[in-house]
C-alpha positions as CSV (number, residue, x, y, z in Angstrom):
1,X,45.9,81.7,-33.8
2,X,45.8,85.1,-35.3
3,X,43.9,86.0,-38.5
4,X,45.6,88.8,-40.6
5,X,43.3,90.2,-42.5
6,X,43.1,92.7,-45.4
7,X,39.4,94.7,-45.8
8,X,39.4,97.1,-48.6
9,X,35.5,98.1,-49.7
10,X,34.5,101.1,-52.7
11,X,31.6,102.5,-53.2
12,X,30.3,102.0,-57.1
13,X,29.6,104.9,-59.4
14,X,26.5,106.8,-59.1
15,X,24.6,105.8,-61.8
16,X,24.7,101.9,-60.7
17,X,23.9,102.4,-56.7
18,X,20.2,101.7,-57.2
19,X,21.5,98.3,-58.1
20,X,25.0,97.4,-56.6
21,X,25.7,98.6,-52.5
22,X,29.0,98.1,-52.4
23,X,32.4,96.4,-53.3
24,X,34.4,94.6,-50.8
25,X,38.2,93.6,-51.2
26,X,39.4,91.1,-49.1
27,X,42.4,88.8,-48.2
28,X,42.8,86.5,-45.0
29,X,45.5,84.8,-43.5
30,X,46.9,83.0,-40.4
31,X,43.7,81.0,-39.0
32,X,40.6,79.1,-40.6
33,X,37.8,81.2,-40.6
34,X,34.6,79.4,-39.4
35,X,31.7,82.5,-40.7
36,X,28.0,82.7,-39.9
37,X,26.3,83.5,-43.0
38,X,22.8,85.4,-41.9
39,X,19.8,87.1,-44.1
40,X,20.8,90.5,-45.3
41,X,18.6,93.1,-47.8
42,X,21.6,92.2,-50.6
43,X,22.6,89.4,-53.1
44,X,26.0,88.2,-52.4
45,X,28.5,87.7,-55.8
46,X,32.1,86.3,-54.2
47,X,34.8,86.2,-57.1
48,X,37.1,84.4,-55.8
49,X,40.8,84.5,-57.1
50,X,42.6,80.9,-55.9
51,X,40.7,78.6,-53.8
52,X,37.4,77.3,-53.9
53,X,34.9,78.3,-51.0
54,X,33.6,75.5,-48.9
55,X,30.0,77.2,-48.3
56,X,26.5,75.8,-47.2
57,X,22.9,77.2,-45.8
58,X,22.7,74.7,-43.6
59,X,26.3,72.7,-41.7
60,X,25.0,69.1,-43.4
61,X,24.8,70.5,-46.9
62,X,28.7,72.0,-46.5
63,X,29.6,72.3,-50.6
64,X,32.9,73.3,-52.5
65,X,32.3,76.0,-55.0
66,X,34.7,78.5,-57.3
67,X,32.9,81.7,-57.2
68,X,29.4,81.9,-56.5
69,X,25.7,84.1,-55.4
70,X,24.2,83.5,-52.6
71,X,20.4,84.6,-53.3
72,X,18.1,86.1,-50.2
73,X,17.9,83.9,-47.3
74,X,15.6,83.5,-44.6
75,X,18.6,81.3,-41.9
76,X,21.3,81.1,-41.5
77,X,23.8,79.2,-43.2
78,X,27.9,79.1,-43.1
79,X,31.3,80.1,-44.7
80,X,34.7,78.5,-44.1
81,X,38.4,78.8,-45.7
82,X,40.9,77.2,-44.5
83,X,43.5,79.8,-43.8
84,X,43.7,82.0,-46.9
85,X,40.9,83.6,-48.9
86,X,41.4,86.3,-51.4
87,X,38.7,87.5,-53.7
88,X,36.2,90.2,-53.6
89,X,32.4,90.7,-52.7
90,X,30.1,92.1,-54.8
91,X,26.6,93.0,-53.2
92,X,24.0,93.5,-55.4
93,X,20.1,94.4,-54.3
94,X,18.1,92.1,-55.5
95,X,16.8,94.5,-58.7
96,X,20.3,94.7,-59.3
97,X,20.7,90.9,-59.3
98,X,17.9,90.5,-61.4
99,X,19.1,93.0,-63.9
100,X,23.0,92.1,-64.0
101,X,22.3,88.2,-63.8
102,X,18.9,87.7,-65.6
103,X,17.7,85.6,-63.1
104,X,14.8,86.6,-61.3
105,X,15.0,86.9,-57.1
106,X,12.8,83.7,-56.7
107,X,14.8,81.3,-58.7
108,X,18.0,82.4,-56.2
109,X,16.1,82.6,-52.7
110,X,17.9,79.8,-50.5
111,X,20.4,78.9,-53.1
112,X,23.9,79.2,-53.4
113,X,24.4,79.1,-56.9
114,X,27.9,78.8,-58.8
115,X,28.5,81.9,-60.9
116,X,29.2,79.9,-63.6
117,X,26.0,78.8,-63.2
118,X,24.4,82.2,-64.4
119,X,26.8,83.5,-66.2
120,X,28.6,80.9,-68.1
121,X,31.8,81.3,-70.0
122,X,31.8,85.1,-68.8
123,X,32.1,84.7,-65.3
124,X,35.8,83.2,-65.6
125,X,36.9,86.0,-68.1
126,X,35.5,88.5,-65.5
127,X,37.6,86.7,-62.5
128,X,41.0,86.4,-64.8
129,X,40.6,90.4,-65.7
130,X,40.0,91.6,-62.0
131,X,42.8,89.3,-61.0
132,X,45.1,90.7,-64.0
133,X,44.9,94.3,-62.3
134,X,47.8,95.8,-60.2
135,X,45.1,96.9,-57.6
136,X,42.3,97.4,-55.9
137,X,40.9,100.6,-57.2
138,X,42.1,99.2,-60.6
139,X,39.6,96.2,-60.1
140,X,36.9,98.4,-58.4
141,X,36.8,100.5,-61.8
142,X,36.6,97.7,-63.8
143,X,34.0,96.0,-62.1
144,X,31.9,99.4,-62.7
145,X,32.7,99.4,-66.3
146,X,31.3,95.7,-66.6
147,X,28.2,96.1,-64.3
148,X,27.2,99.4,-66.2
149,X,27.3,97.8,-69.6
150,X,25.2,95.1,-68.2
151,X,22.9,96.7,-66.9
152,X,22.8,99.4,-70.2
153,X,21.1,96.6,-72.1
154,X,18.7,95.0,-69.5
155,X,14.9,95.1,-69.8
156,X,13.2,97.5,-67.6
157,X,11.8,96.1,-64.1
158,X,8.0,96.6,-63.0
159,X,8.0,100.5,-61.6
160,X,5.3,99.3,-58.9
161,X,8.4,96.7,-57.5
162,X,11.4,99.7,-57.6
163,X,8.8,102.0,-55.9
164,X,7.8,99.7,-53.2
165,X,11.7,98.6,-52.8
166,X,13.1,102.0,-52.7
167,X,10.3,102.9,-50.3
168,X,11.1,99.9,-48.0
169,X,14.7,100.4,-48.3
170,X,14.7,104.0,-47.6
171,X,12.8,104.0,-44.4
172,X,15.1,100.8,-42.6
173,X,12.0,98.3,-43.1
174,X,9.7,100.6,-40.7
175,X,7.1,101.8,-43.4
176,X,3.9,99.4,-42.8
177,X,3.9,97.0,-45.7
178,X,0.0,97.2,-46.1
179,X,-0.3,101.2,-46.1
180,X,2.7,101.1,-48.9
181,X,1.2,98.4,-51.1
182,X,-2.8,100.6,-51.2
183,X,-0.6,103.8,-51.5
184,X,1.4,102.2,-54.7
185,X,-2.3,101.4,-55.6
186,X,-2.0,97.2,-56.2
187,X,-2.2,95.5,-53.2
188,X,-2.2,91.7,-54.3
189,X,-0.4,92.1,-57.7
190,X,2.0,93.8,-56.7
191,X,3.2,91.9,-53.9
192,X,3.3,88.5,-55.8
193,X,5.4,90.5,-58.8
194,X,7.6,92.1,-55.6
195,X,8.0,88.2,-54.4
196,X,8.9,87.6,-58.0
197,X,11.9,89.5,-58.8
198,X,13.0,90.8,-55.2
199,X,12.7,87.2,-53.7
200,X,10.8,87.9,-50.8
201,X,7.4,88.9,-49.4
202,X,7.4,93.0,-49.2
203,X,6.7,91.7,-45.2
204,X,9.7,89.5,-45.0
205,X,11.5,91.5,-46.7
206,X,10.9,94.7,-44.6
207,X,12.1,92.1,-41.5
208,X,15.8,91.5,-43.1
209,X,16.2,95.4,-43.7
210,X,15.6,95.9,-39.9
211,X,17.7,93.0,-38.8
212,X,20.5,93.9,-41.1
213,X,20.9,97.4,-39.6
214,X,20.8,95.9,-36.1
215,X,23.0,93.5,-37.6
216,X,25.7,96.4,-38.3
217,X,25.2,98.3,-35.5
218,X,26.3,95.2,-33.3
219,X,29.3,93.7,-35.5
220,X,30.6,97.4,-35.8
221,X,30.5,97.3,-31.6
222,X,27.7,98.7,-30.1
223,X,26.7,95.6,-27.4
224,X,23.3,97.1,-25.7
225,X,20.5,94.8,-27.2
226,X,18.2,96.9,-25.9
227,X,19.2,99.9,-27.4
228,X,20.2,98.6,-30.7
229,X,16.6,97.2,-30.6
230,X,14.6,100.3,-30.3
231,X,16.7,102.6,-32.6
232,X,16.3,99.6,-35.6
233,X,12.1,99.6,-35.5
234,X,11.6,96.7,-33.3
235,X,9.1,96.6,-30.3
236,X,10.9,95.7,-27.8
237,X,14.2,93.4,-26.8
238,X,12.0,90.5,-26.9
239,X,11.1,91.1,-30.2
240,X,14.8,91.6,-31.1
241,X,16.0,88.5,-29.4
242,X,13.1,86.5,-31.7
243,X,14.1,87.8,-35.0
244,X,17.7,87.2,-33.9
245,X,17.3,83.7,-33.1
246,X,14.8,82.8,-36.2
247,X,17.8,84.7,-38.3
248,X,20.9,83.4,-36.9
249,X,19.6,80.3,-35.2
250,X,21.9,81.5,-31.8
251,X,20.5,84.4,-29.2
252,X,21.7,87.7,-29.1
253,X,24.3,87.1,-26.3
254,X,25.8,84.0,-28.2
255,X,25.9,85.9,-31.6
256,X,28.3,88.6,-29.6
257,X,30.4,86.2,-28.4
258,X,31.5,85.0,-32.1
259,X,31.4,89.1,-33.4
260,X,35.2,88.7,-35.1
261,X,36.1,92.8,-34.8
262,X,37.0,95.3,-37.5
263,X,34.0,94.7,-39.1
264,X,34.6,91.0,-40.1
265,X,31.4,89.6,-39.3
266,X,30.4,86.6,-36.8
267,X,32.0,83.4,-36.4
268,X,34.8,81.9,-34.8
269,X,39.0,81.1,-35.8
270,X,40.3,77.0,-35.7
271,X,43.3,75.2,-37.3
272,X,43.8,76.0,-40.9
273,X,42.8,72.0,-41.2
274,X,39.9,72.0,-44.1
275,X,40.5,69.8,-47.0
276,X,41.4,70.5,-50.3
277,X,42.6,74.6,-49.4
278,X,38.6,75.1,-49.2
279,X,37.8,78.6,-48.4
């Protein structure tokens, strides 16, 4: 089995990066694609073009869906297509979610949610126009035209919440949670309203920053645990190898063995035999 696979990824314009990371093209061929979905610092928007996407957060609760968010998790769950995908990743952070999709973080925490869903009517206009363009760079720009008019008319988020974000975000999950919460002056408050629209506990949430860089670090090919560990803000290996396992529900040494290359993620190749073209 070989997977051919086509990875193109844009940065947005400047004036939405506080609320979008990053775009992600993408087209795969050749082999199903078995992924291992784990906790990362972004919402996950999937447009997909022409098959459905056979997605769960747990293997029991496998479900078909069009395109779809996947809210802040705190497991790991899993992706599979059937031998072709094409679509294209949007990854909000969660204030961007909550601006662009006007649902709060909480309401999407463990959820994968059809697009639909949230958006109605709207979110099949929006797949049809990015489908209708000759090209990448041509859907990239459009997708920054739409996100910046929706986010020109949302209502302003909590400046206690962006502060305490940026400030987690900024430092890779290191700064201590209860030193930033008495410096932003609202201890209690503010971490139920950061719980609120992020979807997490400032401390939880500080633990998927730090994962997701050593996350990075080891599907772009670094393979010492040990080093990966201490440059990310963990204690040790042991502590690594916990958060791993509670994250991804395999160790460390397992999670290599399924790393996919060129950036792909985790997970493993098998017949194209899921039903119904499921992606």
């Amino acid at each position: 089995m070989m997977l051919r696979s086509e990875l193109v990824s844009a940065t947005p314009s400047s004036g939405l990066r506080p609320y979008v990371n990053g775009y992600l093209g993408f087209r795969e061929s050749g082999a199903s694609v078995r992924r291992r979905l784990m906790p990362f610092s972004t919402v996950a928007v999937i447009l997909s073009f022409d098959q459905h996407l056979l997605v769960a957060d747990t293997e029991q609760q496998l479900t078909h869906h069009a395109s779809l968010v996947r809210g802040l998790s705190s497991g790991p769950g899993i992706s599979l297509h059937g031998g072709y995908a094409h679509g294209l990743l949007l990854e909000l952070t969660p204030l961007g979610a909550t601006l662009l999709l006007g649902v709060p973080g909480a309401e999407l925490r463990d959820r994968i949610v059809p697009l639909e869903a949230l958006l109605g009517r709207e979110a099949h206009v929006l797949v049809a126009r990015l489908l209708g363009q000759p090209a990448w760079p041509q859907r990239f720009a459009l997708l920054d035209a739409w996100l910046s008019g929706r986010i020109d008319v949302a209502p302003p988020l909590a400046p206690g919440v962006v502060r305490a974000w940026r400030r987690l975000t900024a430092s890779g999950g290191r700064v201590p949670v209860g030193d930033l919460l008495e410096e932003l002056g609202g201890s209690r408050r503010l971490a139920q309203r950061f719980g609120e629209i992020v979807g997490m506990t400032p401390k939880t949430y500080a633990r998927v920053i730090r994962f997701e860089h050593a996350m990075t670090r080891l599907s772009g090919g670094d393979d010492e645990f040990g080093i990966i560990a201490l440059s990310c803000g963990y204690y040790d290996q042991a502590h690594f190898n916990r958060d791993v396992r509670a994250f991804t529900g395999v160790s460390p040494t397992a999670l290599l063995a399924e790393r996919l290359g060129g950036g792909a993620g985790f997970g493993c190749l098998e017949a194209a035999s899921v039903p119904n073209g499921a992606i």
